[in-house]
VOBA-1610 file (N, C-alpha, C; in pm, whole numbers, padded with zeros to 5 digits, always signed):
BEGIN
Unk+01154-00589-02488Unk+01164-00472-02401Unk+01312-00433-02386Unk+01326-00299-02448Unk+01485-00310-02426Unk+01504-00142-02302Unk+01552-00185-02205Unk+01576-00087-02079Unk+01709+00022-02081Unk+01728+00098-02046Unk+01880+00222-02042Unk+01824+00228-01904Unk+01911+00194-01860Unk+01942+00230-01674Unk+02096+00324-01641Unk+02033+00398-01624Unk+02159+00468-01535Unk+02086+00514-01369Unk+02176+00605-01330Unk+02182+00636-01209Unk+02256+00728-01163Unk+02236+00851-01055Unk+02372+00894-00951Unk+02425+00991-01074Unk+02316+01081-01138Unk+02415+01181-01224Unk+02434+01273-01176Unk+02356+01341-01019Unk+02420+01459-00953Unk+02450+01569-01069Unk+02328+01614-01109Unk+02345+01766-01186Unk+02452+01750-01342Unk+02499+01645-01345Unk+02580+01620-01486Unk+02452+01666-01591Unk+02456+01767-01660Unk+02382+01817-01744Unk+02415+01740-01872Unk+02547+01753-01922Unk+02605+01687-02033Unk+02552+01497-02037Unk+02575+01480-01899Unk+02472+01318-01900Unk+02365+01317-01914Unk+02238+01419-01925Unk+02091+01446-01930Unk+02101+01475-02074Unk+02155+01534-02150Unk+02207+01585-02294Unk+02226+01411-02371Unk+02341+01337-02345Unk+02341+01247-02388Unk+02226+01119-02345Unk+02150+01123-02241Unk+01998+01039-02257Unk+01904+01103-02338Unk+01906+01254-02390Unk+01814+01281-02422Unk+01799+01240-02603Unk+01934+01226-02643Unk+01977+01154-02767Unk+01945+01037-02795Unk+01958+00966-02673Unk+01977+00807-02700Unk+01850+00758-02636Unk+01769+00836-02606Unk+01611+00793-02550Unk+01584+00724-02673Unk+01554+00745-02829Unk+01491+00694-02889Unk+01466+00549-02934Unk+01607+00522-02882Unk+01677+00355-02904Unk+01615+00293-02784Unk+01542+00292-02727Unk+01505+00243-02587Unk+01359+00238-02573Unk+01285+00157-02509Unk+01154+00171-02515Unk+01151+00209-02381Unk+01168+00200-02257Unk+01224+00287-02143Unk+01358+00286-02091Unk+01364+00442-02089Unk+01484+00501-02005Unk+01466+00499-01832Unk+01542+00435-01758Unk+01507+00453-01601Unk+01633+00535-01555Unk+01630+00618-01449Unk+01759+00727-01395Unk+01674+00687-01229Unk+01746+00591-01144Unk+01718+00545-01019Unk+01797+00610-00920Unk+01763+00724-00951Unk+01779+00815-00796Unk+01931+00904-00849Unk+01870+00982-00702Unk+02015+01107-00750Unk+02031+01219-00873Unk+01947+01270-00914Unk+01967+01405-00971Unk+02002+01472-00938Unk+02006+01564-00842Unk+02022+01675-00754Unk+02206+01660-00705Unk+02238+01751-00677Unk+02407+01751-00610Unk+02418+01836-00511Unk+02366+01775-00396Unk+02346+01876-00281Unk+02535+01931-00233Unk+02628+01925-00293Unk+02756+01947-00245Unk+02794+02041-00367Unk+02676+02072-00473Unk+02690+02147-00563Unk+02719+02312-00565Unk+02806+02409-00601Unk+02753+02559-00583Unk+02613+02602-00617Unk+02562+02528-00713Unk+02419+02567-00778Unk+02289+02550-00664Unk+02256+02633-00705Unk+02150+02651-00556Unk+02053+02546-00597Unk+01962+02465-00506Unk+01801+02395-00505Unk+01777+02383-00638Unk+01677+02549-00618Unk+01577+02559-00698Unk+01638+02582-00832Unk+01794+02586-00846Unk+01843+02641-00998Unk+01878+02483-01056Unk+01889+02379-00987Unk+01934+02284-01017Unk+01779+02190-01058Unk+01638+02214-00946Unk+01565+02130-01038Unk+01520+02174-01126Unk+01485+02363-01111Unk+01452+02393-01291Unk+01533+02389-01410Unk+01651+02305-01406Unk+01750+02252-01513Unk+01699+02121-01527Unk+01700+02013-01393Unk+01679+01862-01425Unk+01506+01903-01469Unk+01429+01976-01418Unk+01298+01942-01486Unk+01296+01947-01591Unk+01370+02044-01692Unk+01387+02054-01843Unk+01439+01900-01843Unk+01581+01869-01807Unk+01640+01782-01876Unk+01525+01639-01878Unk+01435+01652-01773Unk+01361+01450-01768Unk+01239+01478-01868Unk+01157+01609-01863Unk+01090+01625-01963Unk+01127+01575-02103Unk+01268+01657-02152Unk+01316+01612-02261Unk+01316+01422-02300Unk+01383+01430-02198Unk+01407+01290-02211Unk+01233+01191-02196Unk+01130+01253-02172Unk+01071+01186-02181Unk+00958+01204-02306Unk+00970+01303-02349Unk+00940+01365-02462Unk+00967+01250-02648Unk+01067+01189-02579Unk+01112+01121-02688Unk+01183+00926-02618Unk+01111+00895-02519Unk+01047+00776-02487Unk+01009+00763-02366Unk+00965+00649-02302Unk+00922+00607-02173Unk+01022+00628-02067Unk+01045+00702-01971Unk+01148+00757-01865Unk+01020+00729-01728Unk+01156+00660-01615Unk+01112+00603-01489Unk+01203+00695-01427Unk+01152+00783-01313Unk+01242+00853-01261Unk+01233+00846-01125Unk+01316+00789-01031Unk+01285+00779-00890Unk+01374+00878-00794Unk+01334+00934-00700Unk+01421+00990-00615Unk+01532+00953-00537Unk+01652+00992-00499Unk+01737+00910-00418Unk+01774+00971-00301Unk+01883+01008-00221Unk+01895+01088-00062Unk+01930+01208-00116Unk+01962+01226-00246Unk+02050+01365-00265Unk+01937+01489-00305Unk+01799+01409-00370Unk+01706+01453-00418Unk+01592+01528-00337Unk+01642+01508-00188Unk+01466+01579-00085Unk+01513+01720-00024Unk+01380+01739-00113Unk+01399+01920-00099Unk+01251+01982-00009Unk+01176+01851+00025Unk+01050+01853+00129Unk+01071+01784+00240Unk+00955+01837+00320Unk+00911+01721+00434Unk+00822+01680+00423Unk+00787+01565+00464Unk+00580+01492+00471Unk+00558+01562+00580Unk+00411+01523+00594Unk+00335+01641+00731Unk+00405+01498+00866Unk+00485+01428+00827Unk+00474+01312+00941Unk+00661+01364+00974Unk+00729+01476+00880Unk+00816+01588+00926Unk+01011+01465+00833Unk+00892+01363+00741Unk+01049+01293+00701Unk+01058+01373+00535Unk+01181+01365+00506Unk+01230+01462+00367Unk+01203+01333+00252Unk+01101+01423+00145Unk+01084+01426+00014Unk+01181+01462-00064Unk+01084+01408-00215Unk+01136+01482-00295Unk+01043+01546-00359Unk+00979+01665-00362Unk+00843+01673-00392Unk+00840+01729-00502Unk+00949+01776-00570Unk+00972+01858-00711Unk+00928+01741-00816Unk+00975+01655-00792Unk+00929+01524-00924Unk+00779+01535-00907Unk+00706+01558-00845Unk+00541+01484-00893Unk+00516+01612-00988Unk+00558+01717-00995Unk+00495+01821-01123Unk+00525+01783-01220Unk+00608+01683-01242Unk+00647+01632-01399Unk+00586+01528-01442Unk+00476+01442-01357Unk+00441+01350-01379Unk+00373+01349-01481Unk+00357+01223-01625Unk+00279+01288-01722Unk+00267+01087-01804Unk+00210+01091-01908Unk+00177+00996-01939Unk+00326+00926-02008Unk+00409+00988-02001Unk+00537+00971-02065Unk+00610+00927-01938Unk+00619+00973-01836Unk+00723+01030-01719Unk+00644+00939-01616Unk+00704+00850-01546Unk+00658+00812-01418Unk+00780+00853-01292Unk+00698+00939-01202Unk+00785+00919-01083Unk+00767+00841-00969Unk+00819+00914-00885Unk+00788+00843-00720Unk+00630+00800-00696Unk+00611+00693-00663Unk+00452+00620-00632Unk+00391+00576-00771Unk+00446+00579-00865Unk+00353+00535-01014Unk+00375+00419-01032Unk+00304+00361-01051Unk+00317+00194-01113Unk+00243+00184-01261Unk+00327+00159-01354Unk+00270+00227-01504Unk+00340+00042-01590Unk+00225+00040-01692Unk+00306-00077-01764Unk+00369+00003-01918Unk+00435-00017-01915Unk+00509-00087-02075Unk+00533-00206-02123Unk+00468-00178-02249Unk+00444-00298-02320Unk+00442-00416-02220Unk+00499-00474-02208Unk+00460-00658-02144Unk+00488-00630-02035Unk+00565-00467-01934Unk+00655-00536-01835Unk+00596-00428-01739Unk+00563-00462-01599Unk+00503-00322-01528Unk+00629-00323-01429Unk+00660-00143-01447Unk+00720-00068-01381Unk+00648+00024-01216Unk+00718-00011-01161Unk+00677+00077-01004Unk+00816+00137-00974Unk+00803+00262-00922Unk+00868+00374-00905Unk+00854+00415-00788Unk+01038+00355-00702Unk+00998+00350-00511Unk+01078+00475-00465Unk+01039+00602-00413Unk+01061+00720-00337Unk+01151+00649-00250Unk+01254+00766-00199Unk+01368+00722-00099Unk+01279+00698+00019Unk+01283+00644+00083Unk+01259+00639+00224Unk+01344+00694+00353Unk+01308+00777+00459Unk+01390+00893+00495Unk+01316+00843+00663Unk+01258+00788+00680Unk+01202+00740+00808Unk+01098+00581+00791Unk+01060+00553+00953Unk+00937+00461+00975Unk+00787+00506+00914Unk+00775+00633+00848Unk+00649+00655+00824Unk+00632+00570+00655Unk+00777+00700+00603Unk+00809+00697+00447Unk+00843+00522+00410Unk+00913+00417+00534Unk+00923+00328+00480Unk+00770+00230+00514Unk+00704+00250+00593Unk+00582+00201+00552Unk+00503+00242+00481Unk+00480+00375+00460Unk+00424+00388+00300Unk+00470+00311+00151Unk+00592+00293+00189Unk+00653+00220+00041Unk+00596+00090+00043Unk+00591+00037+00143Unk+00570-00135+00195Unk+00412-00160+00141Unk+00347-00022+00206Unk+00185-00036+00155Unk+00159-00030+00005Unk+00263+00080-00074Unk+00282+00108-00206Unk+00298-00022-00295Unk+00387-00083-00250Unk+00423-00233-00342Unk+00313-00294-00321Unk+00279-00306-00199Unk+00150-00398-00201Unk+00040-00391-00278Unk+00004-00277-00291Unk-00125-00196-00422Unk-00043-00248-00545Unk+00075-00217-00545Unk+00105-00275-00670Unk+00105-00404-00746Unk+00156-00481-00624Unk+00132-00604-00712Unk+00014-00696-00702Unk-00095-00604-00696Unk-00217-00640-00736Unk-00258-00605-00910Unk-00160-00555-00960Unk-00158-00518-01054Unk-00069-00630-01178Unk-00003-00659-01058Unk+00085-00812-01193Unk+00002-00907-01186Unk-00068-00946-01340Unk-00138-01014-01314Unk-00156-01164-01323Unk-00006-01213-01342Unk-00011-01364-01390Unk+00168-01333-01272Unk+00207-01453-01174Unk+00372-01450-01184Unk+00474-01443-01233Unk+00429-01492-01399Unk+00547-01450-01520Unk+00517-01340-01603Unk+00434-01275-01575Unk+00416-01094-01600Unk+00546-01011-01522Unk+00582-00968-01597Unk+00747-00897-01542Unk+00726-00760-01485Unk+00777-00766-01387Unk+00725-00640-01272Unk+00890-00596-01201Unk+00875-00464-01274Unk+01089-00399-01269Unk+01002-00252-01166Unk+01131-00280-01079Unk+01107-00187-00946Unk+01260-00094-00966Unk+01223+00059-00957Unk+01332+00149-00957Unk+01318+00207-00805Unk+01479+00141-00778Unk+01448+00171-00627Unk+01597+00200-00592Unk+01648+00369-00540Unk+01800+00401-00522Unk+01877+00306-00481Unk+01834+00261-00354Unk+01929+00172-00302Unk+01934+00040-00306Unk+02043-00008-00354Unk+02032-00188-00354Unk+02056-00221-00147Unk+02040-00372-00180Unk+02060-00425-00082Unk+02190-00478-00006Unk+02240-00461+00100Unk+02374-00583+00140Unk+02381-00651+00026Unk+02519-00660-00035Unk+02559-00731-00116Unk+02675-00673-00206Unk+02708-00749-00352Unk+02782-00698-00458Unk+02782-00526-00492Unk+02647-00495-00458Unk+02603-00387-00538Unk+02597-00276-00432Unk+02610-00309-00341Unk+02587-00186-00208Unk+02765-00156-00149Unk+02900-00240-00218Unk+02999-00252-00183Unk+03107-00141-00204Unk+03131-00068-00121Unk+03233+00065-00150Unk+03377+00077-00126Unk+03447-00064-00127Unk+03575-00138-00157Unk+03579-00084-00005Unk+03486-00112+00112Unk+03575-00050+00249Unk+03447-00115+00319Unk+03314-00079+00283Unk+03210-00089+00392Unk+03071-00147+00265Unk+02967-00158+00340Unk+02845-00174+00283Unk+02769-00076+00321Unk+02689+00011+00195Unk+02592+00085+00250Unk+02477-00005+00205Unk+02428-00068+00240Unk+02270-00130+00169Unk+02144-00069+00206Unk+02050-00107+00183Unk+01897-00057+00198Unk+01867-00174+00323Unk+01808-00155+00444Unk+01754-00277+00515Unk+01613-00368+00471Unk+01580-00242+00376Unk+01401-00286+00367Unk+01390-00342+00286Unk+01475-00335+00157Unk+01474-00406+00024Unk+01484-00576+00021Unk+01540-00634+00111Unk+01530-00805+00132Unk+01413-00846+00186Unk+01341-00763+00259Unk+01186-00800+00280Unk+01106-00771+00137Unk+01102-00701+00100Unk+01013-00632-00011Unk+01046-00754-00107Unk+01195-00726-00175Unk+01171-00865-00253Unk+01118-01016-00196Unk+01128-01073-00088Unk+01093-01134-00070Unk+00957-01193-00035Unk+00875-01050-00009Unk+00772-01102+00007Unk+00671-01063-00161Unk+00767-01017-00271Unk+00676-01008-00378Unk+00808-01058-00503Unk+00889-01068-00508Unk+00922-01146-00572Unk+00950-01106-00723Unk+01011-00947-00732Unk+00988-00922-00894Unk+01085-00970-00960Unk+01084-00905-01072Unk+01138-00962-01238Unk+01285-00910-01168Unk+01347-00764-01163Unk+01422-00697-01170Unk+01393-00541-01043Unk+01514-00532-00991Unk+01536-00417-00912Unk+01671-00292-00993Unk+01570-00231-01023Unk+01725-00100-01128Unk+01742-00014-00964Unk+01873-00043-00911Unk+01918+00053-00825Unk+02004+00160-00854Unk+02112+00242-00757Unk+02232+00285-00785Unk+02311+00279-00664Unk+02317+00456-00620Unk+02352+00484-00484Unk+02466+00454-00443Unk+02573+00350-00441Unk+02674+00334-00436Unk+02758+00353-00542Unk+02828+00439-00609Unk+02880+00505-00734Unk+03019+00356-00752Unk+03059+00352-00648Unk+03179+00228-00677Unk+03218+00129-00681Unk+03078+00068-00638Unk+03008-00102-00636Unk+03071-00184-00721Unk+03012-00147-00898Unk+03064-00215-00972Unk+03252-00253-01039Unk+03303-00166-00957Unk+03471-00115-01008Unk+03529-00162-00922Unk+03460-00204-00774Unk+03579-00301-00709Unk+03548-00412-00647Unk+03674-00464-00597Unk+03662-00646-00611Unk+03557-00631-00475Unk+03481-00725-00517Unk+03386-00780-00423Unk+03259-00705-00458Unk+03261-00622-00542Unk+03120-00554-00567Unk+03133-00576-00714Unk+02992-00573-00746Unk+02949-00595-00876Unk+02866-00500-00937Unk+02807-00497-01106Unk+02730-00438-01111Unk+02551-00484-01179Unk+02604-00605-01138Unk+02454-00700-01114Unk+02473-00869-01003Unk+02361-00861-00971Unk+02337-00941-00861Unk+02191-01035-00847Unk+02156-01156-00788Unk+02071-01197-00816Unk+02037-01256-00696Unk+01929-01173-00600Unk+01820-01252-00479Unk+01712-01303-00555Unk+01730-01472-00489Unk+01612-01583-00557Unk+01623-01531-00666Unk+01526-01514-00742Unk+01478-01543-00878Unk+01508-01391-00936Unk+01535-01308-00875Unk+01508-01145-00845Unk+01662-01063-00889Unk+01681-00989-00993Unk+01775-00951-01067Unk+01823-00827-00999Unk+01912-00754-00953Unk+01915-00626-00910Unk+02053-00548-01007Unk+02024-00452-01016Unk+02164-00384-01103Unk+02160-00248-01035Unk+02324-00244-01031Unk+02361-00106-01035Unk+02500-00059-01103Unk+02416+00072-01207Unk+02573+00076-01337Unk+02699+00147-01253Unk+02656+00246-01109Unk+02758+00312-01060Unk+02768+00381-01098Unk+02901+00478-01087Unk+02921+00640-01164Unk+03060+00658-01233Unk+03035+00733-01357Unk+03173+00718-01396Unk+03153+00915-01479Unk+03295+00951-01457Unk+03301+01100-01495Unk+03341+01097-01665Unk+03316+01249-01707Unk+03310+01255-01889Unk+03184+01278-01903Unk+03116+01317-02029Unk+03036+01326-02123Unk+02940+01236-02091Unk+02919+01090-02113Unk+02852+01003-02130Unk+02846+00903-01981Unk+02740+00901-01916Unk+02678+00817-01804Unk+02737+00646-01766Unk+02789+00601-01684Unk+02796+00428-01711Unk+02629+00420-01710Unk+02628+00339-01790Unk+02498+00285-01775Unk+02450+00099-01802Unk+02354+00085-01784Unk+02300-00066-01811Unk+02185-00098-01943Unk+02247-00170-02035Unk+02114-00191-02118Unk+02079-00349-02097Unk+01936-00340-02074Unk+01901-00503-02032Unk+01782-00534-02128Unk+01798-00609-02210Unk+01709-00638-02326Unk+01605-00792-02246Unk+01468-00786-02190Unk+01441-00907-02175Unk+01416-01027-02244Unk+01430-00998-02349Unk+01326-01089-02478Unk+01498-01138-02511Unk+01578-01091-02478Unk+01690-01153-02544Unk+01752-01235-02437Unk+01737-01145-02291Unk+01797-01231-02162Unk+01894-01174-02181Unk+01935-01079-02127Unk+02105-01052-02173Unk+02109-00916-02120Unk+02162-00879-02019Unk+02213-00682-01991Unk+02389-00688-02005Unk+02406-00569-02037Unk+02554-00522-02092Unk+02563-00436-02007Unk+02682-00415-01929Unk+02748-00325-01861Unk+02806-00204-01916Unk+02775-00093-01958Unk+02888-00017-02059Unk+02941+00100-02003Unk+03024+00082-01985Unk+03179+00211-01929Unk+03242+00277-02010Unk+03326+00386-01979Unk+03444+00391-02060Unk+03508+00292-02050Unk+03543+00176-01957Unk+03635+00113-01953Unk+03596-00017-02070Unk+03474+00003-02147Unk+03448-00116-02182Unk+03319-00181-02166Unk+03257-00311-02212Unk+03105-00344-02161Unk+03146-00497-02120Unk+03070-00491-02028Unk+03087-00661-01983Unk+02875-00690-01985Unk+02908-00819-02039Unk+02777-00874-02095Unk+02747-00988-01959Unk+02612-00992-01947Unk+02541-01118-01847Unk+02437-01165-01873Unk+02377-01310-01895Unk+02287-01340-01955Unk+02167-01348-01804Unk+02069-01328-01872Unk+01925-01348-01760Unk+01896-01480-01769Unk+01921-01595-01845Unk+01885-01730-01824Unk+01890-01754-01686Unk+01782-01878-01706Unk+01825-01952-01496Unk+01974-02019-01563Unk+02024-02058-01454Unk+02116-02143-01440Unk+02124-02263-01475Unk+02175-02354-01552Unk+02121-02504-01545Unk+02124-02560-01403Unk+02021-02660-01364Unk+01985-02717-01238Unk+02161-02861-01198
//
């Protein structure tokens, strides 16, 4: 199973251009939150009928996981917390968004909506739960695209922590393979933040954001054990082995 994780492209068209190239090398592409650039001149609705072209494309030519992040809610639920409700028209046998839990090949993917209140985050809580009725052995690999990482390496903005509160329960009470986050663009670039991290047994990454043409992104091959960091600045490699005891 070989993964392309990015994240946090905020309307970079030229970064939707270059996944839509490099989809083919990948058996899924994941983009964990943040399309949209609400600080953008481009209005709403001109910005998702661009990203709807661009995830189509990209899914047109492989498996694409697309989750919403804070920049992305352009709704409310009837319970009055902000969506993202433009992603479910794209949903398609190619394309998973917000609420899908879909397998590829050996490894099942679930796709977690921002959470914007107490309603939206117990819906997610109920969501995982349906889901991992669906993994059906514990070493069946179950990768969760979810914007925000947790307190830690990956939530670190060389000043403060933004983390997710809900995400250390969730993993803990199910325990997956891998968490593809983002949301913090500067995690991985300064000291004390990283751009992978490991609760219990439970892998989390985030590639961060970097400007130019081409996306930072993460490729994490499981069958090999091994994700690469790749920047302009360069790729730094990490193996998925346990640790020796």
């Amino acid at each position: 199973m070989q993964i392309l994780q990015t994240s946090d492209l905020h309307y970079r068209l030229r970064h939707y251009d270059w996944l839509i190239a490099a989809a083919p090398r990948f058996d899924a592409v994941v983009i964990a939150g943040d399309h949209m650039d609400i600080s953008s001149a481009v209005s709403e609705g001109v910005q998702i009928a661009a990203l709807s072209a661009s995830l189509t494309a990209v899914s047109a030519r492989t498996h694409l996981l697309a989750s919403s992040g804070n920049h992305d809610l352009n709704a409310r639920t009837p319970d009055g917390e902000k969506t993202a409700s433009w992603l479910a028209p794209l949903r398609s046998a190619a394309l998973a968004v917000d609420g899908d839990t879909v397998n590829i090949g050996d490894t099942l993917f679930t796709v977690c909506p921002w959470w914007d209140g107490p309603h939206s985050r117990e819906d997610l809580a109920r969501m995982l739960d349906e889901a991992a009725r669906q993994r059906t052995h514990p070493s069946h690999k179950w990768v969760w695209v979810y914007h925000a990482p947790p307190v830690g390496p990956l939530s670190w903005t060389g000043k403060r922590h933004f983390g997710d509160d809900a995400l250390p329960e969730l993993i803990a009470r199910h325990s997956p393979t891998a968490v593809l986050c983002g949301h913090i663009h500067e995690a991985p670039y300064r000291n004390g933040g990283s751009w992978a991290d490991k609760v219990g047994q439970t892998w989390l990454f985030n590639a961060g954001n970097q400007i130019g043409d081409v996306p930072a992104r993460i490729e994490i091959d499981f069958d090999a054990a091994v994700a690469r960091w790749i920047t302009m600045e360069g790729v730094e490699e990490r193996s998925l082995l346990p640790e020796p005891q």
